[in-house]
N, C-alpha and C positions, 0 to 999 in steps of 0.2 A: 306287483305291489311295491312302490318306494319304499327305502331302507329309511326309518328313521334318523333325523341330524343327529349328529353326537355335537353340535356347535349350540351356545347358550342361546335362548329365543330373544325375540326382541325386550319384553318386561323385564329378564333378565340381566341384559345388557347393558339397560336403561340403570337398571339398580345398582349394577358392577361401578357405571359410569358416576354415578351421584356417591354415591362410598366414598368413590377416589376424589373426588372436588371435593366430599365432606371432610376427610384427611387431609388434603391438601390447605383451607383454611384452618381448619385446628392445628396444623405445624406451625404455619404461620402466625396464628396468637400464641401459640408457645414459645416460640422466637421473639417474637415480639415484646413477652412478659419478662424477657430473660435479657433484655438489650439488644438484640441480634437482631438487624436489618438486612435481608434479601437486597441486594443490587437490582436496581432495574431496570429493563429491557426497554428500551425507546423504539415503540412499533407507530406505525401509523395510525388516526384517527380513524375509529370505526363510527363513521356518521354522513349523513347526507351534506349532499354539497351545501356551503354556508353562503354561498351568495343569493342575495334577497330580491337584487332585481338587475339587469342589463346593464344599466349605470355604474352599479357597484362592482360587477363581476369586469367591464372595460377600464374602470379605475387601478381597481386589483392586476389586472394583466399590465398596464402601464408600467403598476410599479415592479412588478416583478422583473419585467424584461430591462428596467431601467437598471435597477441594484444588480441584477445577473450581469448586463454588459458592460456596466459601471466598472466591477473589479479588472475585467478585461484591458476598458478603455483604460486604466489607471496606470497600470502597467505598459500602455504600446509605448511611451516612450522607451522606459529601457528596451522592449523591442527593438522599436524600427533604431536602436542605434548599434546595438548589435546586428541587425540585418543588416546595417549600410556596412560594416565592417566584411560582409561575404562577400567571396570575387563569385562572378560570375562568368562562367565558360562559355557562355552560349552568344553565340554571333550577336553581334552589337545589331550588325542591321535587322535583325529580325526578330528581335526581341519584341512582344507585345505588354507582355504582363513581367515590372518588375518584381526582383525576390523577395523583396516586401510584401508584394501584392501575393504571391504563392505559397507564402509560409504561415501568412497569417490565412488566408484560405485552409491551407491544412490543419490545423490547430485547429479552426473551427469547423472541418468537418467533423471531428474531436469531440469536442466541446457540444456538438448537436447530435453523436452515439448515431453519426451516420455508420452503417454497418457493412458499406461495401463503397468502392472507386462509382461505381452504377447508378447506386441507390445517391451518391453524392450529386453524380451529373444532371440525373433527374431531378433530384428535389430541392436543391438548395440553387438550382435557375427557375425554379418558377418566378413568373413577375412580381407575383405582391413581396415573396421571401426578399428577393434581392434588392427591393424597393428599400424596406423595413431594414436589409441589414447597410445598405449604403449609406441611411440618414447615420447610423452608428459607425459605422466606418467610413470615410470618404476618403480614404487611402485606398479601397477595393474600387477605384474607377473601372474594372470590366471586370468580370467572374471569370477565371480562366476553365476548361478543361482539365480534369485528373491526368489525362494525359502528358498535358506540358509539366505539372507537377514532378510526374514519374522521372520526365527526362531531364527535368535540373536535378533532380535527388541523384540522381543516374553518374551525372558527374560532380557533383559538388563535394566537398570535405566534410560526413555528419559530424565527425568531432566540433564541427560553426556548431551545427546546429546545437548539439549540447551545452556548448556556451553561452549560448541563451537560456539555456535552460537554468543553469548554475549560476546567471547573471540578475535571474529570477530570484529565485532562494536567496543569493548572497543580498539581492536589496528588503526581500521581506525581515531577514535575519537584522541588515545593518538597522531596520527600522524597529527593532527589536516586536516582529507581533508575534515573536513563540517565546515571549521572556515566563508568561506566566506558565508554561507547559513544559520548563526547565526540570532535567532531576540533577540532585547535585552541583547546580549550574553549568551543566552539561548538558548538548544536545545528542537525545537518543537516536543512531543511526542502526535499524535493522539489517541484515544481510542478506539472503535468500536465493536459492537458484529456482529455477521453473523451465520445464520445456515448453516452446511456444508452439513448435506443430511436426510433424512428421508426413514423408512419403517412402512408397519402395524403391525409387528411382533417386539416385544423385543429381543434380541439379546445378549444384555449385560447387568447387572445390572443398570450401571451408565447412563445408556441413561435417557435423559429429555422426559417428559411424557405432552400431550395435547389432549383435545377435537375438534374433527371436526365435521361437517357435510355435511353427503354428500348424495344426491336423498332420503332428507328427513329423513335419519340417520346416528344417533351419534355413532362415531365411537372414538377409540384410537386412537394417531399416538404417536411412538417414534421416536426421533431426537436427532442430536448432535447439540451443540451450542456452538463457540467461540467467546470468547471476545480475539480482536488482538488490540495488540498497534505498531505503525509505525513511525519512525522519518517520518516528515510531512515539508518538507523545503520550502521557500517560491516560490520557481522556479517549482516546481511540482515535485522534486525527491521525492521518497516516499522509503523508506528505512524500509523491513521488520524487527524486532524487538524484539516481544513475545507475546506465545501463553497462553491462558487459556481458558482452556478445560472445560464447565461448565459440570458436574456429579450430579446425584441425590445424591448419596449419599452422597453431601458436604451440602446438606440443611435438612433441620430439620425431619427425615422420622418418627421421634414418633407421629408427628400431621398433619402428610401426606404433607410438606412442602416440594418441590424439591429447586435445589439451581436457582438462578435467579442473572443475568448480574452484579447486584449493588455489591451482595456477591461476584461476581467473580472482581468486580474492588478491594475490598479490598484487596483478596488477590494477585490480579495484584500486587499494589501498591505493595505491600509488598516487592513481586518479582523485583522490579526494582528497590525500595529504594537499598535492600542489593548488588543487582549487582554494581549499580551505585551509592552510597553512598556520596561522593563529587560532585557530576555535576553537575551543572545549566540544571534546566529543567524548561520548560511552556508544561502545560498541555493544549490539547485543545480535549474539551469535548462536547458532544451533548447535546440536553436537557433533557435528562433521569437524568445527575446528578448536578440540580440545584436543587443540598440540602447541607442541613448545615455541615452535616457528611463528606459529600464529600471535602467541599473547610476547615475543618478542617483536614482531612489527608493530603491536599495538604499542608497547613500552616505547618501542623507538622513534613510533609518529607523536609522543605524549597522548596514547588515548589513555580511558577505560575502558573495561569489557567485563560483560554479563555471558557468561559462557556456558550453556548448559553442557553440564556434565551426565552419559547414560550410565547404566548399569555394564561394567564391563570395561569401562573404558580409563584409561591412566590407573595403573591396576598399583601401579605404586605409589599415586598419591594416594589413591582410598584407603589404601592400607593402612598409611600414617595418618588421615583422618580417623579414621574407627579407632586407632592405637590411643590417639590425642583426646578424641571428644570422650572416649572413658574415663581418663586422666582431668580433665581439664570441666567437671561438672558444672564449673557455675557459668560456662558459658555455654547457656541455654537459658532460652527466653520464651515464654507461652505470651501469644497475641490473638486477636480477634476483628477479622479482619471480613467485615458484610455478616454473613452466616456462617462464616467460619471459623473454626475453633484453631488455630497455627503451632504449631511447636520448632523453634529453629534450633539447630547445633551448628556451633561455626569452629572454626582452625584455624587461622592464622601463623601465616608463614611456612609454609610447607617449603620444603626445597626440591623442586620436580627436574631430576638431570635429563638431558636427551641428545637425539645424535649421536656417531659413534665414537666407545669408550667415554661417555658420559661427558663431553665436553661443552655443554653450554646447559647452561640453566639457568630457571625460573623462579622469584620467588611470588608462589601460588597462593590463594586465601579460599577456602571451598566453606560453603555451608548451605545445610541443610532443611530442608523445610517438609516436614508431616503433616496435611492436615487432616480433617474433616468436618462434615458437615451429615445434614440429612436429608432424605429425600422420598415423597412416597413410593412402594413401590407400585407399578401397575397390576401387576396378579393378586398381592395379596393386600395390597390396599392401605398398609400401613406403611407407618416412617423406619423408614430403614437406615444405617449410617453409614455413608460411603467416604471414603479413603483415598488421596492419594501422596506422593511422595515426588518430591524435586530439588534434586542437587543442582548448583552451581559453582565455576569459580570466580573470584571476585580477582580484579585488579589489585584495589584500595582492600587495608586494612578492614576488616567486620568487628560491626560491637552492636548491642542495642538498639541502639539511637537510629543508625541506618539502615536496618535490616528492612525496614519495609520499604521506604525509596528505593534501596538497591533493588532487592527479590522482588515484590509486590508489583511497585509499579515502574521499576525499567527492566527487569528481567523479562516477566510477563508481558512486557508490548510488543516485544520480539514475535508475538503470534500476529501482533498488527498487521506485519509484513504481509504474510499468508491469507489475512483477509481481504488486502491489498489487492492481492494478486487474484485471490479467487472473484472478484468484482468486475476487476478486468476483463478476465476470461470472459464473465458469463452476464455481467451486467450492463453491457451495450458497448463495452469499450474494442472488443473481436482481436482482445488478443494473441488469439492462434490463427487470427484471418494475416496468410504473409503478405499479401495486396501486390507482390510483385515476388517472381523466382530470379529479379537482379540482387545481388546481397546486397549491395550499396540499398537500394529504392528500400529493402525490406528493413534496412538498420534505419532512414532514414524515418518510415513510416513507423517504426515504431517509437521512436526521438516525439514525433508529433505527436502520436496518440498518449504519449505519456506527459508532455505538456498540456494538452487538453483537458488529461486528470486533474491535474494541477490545477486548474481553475475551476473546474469544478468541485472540488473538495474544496476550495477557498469560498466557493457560495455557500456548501453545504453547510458550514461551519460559520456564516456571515448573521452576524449577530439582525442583521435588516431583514432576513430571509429566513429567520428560525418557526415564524407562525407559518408561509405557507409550505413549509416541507416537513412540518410535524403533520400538515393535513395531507398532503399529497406520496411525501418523501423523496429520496434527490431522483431518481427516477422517472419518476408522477412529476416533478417539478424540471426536468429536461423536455419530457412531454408537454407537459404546461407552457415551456417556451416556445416553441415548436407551434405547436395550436396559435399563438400569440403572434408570431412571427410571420406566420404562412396566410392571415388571414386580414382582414382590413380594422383592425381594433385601436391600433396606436393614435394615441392624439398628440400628433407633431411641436404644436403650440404648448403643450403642458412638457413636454419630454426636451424643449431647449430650456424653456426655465429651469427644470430640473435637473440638466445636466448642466447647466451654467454654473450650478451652486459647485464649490468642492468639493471632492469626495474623499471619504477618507475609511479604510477595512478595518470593520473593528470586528473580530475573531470570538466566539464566545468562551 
């Protein structure tokens, strides 16, 4: 005889389940009675396809592929002028396919979340594909082989390639289309590291070197690691940026020192001072770099910086804040910010010494932020009220007026980054796929896959293309192209008038 479940039945479950939906709108009308608006989550359209007939639905795909490749085409100029700027190493007589012709290939493998060198050669030579992408490019006069690709990356200089990429950005910037997504009239730059892939085997010299364990033994593993910096806007654009590539052989190998994320922010820094040498920047950083070094490169590049601070760490500036914000009651500020109830404490002016016998310091600005809110819970079905707690240091002086531009929305977009990268990863872009064990080919491919982002974050955000990726999403709408591209839909005659008109990205 079966033991009776000790698990609730189905009418049971059913009932658990309707409790908690019925809690969850009665919070919501008591938020709501009280002024308190929940943020909303932007999901995709849960509805049947809206096209009503064949007509409407090859109209639709027209325009889509046209505003998608529109932003593209808008841009090849500055492209192909920084392409013609690349020397190219590879025998004049034998050349087929110029680096024009090869780089904007790569980008658009990119750009269409091809997810392997393979899956590229096969699908993006089918005839109708390359029919369709040639009327849009007639710079692609032959489809090359990933192969040849590999072997210009192989020897070329990818810092060209970065150049383009920064030569990107610097004309979106000069055209001002992130003025309205400004904090402080500063542009928000994220920091972040991320490992891109691992094996048991060395491969390259430059690969980052660690101990594991595993069923009781220690083993090697080598790994690539990236520190990536991202414009981080307050609305959740997240606007790829620059890479650095951390290598052994940039740390110290006389005393068996590899290199590590802080050395790669220096010479981050470096890399973005001399690109961008005039621009207003805020830095927004994790708590790896709440040190003294750090918010002195930022003084000395004239940034800002949003720096989380953790529990534990700068044990003498907290000290002097807790001493101060006792002292100093009326700076404190209650806000309400979505469903959120906010309490800040702020200090201004801290003196944080560092380095040996206390010879270089900082003057620091830390403040505090409590909040909460509520939330049902799932066992017991009622609203419960959950807590949390986030210190910062600030560059600029804190008072009122700023506390939510600073903390709110340029502190908090610092997670941008990490949503960034988690899309990457896992959302077509195969950021842990290294497409070659040449370091050069691997820094190379990943230069392109991150320009590819780039334009697609500029559709996803393309005020022309905000109806079909509310129905599809940017995903569903890479697919959408894809389907459109590969298949005999495009009406030639409608798509030269259409691209004869100017185009111009307007940003939502």
């Amino acid at each position: 005889m079966s033991k009776p479940s000790r698990r609730p039945n189905r009418e049971e479950i059913k009932a658990q389940n309707k409790q908690y939906k019925k809690a969850q709108r009665q919070l919501l009308q008591d938020e709501k009675a009280k002024g308190l608006q929940k943020s909303s989550r932007v999901t995709i359209s849960n509805c049947k396809c809206r096209f009503e007939s064949i007509e409407q639905e090859g109209r639709i795909r027209n325009e889509t592929v046209a505003e998608h490749l529109s932003i593209f085409r808008s841009k090849l100029p500055v492209l192909l002028k920084r392409l013609a700027k690349i020397h190219d190493p590879r025998n004049p007589k034998k050349i087929k396919h110029k680096v024009s012709t090869l780089m904007i290939y790569g980008i658009l493998t990119f750009v269409f979340q091809m997810t392997s060198c393979r899956q590229a050669n096969r699908e993006m030579t089918q005839p109708m594909f390359w029919q369709n992408l040639q009327f849009f490019f007639p710079e692609l006069e032959t489809l090359p082989h990933h192969d040849t690709l590999k072997r210009l990356l192989a020897k070329i200089n990818i810092n060209q390639i970065e150049e383009l990429h920064l030569d990107l950005i610097t004309d979106l910037i000069r055209k001002k289309k992130f003025r309205r997504y400004l904090i402080n009239n500063c542009y928000p730059i994220a920091i972040d590291g991320t490992g891109k892939f691992k094996r048991d085997w060395l491969w390259e010299e430059q690969c980052q070197e660690r101990t594991i364990k595993k069923d009781d033994e220690t083993k090697k593993q080598y790994h690539v690691y990236v520190l990536e910096a991202n414009l981080a806007f307050r609305d959740g654009m997240t606007i790829p940026l620059m890479s650095e590539i951390l290598s052994y052989t940039q740390g110290d190998t006389d005393n068996d020192k590899q290199d590590c994320e802080l050395k790669a922010f220096y010479r981050l820094a470096s890399r973005l001072k001399k690109a961008f040498p005039a621009l207003k920047i805020m830095v927004l950083l994790d708590g790896l770099y709440a040190k003294g070094p750090v918010a002195e490169i930022c003084r000395k590049n004239k940034w800002q910086f949003m720096i989380v601070l953790k529990d534990g760490a700068l044990p003498s500036v907290m000290k002097e804040f807790e001493a101060l914000s006792a002292l100093e009651k009326e700076k404190l500020h209650r806000h309400t910010w979505g469903n959120r109830k906010q309490i800040f404490r702020w200090v201004n002016g801290i003196d944080y010494r560092f380095e040996s016998n206390d010879k270089k310091s900082q003057i620091l600005h830390v403040v505090e932020c409590q909040e909460s809110w509520k939330e049902v819970d799932r066992d017991s079905r009622k609203p419960e009220e959950k807590n949390s707690r986030h210190v910062w240091l600030s560059s600029e002086p804190l008072n009122r007026f700023n506390l939510h531009e600073r903390c709110n929305l340029a502190a908090r977009s610092r997670w941008c980054i990490e949503s960034c990268i988690l899309v990457e990863k896992h959302h077509g872009y195969v950021y842990e796929n290294c497409f070659s064990y040449d370091w050069n080919v691997m820094k190379g491919y990943h230069v392109l896959m991150r320009l590819g982002h780039v334009f697609n974050t500029l559709a996803r955000y393309s005020d022309r293309l905000a109806r079909i990726i509310k129905d599809t999403g940017v995903r569903g709408l890479i697919r959408f192209m894809w389907s459109t591209m590969s298949a005999p839909w495009l009406d030639y005659t409608w798509l030269e008038k259409h691209l004869a008109a100017p185009f111009q990205l307007r940003l939502m």
